[in-house]
Backbone bond lengths (Angstrom), bond angles and torsions (degrees), N, CA, C in turn:
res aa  C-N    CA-C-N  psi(-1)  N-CA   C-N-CA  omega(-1)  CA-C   N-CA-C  phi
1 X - - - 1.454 - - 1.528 107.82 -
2 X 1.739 116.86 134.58 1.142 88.46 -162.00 1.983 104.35 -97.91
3 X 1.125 116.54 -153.74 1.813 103.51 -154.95 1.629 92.12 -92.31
4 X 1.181 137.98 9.03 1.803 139.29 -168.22 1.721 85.73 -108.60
5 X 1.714 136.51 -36.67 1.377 137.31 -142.38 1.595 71.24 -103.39
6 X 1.295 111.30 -51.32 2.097 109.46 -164.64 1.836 88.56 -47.60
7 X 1.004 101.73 -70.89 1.616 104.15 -159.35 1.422 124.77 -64.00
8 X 1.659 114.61 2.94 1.436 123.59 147.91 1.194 109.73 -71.10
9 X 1.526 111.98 -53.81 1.849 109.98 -165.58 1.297 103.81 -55.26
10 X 1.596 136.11 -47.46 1.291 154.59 -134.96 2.038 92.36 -83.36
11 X 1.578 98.66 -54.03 1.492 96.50 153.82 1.072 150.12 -69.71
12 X 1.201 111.03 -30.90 1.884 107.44 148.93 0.644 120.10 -74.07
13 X 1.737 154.52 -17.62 0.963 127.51 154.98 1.601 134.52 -70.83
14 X 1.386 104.29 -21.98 1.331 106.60 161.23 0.984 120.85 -54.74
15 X 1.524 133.54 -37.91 1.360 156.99 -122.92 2.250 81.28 -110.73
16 X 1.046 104.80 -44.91 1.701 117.59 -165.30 1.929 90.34 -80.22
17 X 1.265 118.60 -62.77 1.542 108.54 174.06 1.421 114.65 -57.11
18 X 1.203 150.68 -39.14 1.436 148.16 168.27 1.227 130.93 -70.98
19 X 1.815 113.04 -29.98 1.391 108.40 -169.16 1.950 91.77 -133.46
20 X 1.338 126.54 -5.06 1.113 100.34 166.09 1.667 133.95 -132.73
21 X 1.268 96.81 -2.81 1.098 112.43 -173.82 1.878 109.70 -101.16
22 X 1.377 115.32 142.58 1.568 102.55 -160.52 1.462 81.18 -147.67
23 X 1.303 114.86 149.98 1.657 122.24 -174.42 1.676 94.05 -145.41
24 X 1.425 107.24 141.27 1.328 103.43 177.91 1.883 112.85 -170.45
25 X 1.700 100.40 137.20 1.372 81.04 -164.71 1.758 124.81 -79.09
26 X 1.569 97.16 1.31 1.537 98.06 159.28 1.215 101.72 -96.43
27 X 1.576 98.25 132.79 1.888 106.72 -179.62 1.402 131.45 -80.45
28 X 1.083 112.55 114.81 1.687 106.83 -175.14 1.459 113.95 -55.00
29 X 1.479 101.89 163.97 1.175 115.16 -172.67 1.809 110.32 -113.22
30 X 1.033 103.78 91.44 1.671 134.73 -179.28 1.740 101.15 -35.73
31 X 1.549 128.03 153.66 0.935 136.24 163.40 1.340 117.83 -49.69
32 X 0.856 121.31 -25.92 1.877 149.17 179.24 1.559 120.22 -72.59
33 X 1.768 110.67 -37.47 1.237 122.54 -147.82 1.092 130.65 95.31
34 X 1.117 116.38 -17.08 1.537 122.01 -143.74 1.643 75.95 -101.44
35 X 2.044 107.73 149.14 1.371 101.31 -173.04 1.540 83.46 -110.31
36 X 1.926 105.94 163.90 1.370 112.94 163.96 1.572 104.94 -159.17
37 X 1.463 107.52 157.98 1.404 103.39 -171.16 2.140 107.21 -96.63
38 X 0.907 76.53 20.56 1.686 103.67 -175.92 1.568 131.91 -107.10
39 X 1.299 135.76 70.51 1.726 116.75 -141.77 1.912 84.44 -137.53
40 X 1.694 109.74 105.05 0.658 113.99 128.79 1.665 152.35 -73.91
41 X 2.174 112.95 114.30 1.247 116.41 167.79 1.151 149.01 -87.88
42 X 1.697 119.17 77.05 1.658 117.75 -141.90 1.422 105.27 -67.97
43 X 1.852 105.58 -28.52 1.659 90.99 167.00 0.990 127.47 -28.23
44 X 1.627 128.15 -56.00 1.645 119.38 -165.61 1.752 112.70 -59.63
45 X 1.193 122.02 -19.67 1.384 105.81 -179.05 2.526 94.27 -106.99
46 X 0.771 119.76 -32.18 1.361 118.33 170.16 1.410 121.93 -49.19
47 X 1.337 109.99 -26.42 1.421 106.19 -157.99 1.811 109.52 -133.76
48 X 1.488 94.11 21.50 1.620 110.63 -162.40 1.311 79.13 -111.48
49 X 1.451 131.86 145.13 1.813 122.50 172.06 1.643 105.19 -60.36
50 X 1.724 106.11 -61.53 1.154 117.74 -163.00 1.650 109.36 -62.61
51 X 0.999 115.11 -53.01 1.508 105.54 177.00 1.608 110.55 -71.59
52 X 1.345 125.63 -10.46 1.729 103.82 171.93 1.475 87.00 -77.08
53 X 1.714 130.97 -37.74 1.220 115.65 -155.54 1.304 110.03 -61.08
54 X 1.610 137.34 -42.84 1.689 137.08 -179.67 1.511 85.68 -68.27
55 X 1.447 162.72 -55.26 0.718 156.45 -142.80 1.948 108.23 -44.52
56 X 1.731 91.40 -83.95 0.959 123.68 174.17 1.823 116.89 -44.25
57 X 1.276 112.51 -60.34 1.422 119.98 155.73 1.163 122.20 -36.94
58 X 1.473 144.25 -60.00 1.476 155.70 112.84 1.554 93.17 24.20
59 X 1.183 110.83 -84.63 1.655 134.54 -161.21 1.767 110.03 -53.68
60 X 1.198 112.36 -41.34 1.478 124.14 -166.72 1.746 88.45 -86.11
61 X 1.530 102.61 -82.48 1.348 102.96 175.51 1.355 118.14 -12.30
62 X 1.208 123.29 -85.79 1.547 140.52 -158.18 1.325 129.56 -61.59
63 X 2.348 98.69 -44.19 1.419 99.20 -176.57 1.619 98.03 -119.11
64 X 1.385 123.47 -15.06 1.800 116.98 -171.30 1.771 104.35 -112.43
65 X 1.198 108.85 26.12 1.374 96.74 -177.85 1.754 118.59 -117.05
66 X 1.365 105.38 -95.34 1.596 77.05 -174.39 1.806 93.90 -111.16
67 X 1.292 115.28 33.06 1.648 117.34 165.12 1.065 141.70 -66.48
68 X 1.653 123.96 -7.61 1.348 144.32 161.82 1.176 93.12 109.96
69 X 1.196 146.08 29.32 1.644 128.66 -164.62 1.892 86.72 -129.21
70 X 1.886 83.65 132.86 1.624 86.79 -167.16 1.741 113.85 -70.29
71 X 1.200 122.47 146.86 1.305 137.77 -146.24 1.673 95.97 -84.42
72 X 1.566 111.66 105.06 1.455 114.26 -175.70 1.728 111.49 -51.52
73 X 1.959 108.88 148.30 1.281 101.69 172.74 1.605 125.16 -81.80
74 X 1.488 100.39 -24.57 1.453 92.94 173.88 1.705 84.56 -148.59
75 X 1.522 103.92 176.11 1.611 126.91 177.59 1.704 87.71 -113.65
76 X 1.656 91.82 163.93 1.548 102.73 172.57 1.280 105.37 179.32
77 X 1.767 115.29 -175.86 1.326 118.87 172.10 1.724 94.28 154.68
78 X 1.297 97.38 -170.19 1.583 109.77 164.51 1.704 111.35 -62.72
79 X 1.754 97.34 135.43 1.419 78.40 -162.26 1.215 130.11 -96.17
80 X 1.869 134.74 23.83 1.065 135.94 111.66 1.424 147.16 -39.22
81 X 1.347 115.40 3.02 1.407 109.19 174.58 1.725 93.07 -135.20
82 X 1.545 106.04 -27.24 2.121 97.23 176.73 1.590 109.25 -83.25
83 X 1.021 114.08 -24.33 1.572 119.04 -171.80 1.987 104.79 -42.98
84 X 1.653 87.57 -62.14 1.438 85.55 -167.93 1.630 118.49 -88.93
85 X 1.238 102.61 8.07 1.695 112.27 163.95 1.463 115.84 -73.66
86 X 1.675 95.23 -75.52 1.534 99.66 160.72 1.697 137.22 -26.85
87 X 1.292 102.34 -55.61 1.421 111.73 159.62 1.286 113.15 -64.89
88 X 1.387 145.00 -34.67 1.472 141.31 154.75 1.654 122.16 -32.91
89 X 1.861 90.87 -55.18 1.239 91.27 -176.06 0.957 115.11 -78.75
90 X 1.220 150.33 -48.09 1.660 152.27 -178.12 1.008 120.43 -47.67
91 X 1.757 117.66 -22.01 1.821 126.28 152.17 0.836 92.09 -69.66
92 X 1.438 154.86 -78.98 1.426 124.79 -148.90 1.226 132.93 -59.88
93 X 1.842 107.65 -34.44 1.547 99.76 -175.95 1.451 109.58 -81.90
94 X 1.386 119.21 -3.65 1.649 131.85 166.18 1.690 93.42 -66.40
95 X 1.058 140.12 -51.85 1.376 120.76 -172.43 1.767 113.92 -73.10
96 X 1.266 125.17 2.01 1.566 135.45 167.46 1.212 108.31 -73.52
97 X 1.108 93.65 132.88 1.961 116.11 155.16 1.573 113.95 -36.47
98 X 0.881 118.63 122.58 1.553 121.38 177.61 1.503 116.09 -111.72
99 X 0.996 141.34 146.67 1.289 157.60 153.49 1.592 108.34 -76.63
100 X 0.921 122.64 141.04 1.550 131.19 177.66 1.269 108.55 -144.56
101 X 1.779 128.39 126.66 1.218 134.93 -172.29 1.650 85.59 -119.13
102 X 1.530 99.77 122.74 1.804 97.43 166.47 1.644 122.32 -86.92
């Protein structure tokens, strides 16, 4: 990994211990019901510009770029948490060099 990709991860994860991850010994009560003393909030980095922006960058960079890993056809999910990924990512690979065959 090279030391520009280290020091994204190193920031999101900081970014995941400070702003999304919450531990507590009264257990929350999950969308589900289900209680846990464990409640990850990916909103705070999804829905923040700047942190989806390293997010997403992170993502292209690291795993869809020139790493050998075949280049997904579409992103998705529930569409509160893919909406603003997807849209993350598609700015980034919009800021790549393109090749154009006419």
């Amino acid at each position: 990994m090279l030391k520009k990709e280290l020091s994204m991860k190193q920031e999101l994860l900081e970014l995941i211990r400070t702003h999304v991850y919450r531990y507590s010994e009264q257990p929350f009560t999950l969308a589900s019901g289900r209680k846990s003393r464990h409640y990850f909030n990916c909103k705070e980095i999804t829905l923040v510009p700047d942190r989806l922006e390293l997010l997403c960058k992170f993502i292209v960079e690291q795993h869809l770029g020139e790493s050998g890993i075949l280049l997904p056809h579409a992103f998705g999910g529930l569409t509160m948490g893919a909406d603003p990924i997807c849209y993350g990512i598609s700015l980034e690979f919009r800021k790549q060099i393109k090749t154009y065959i006419p």
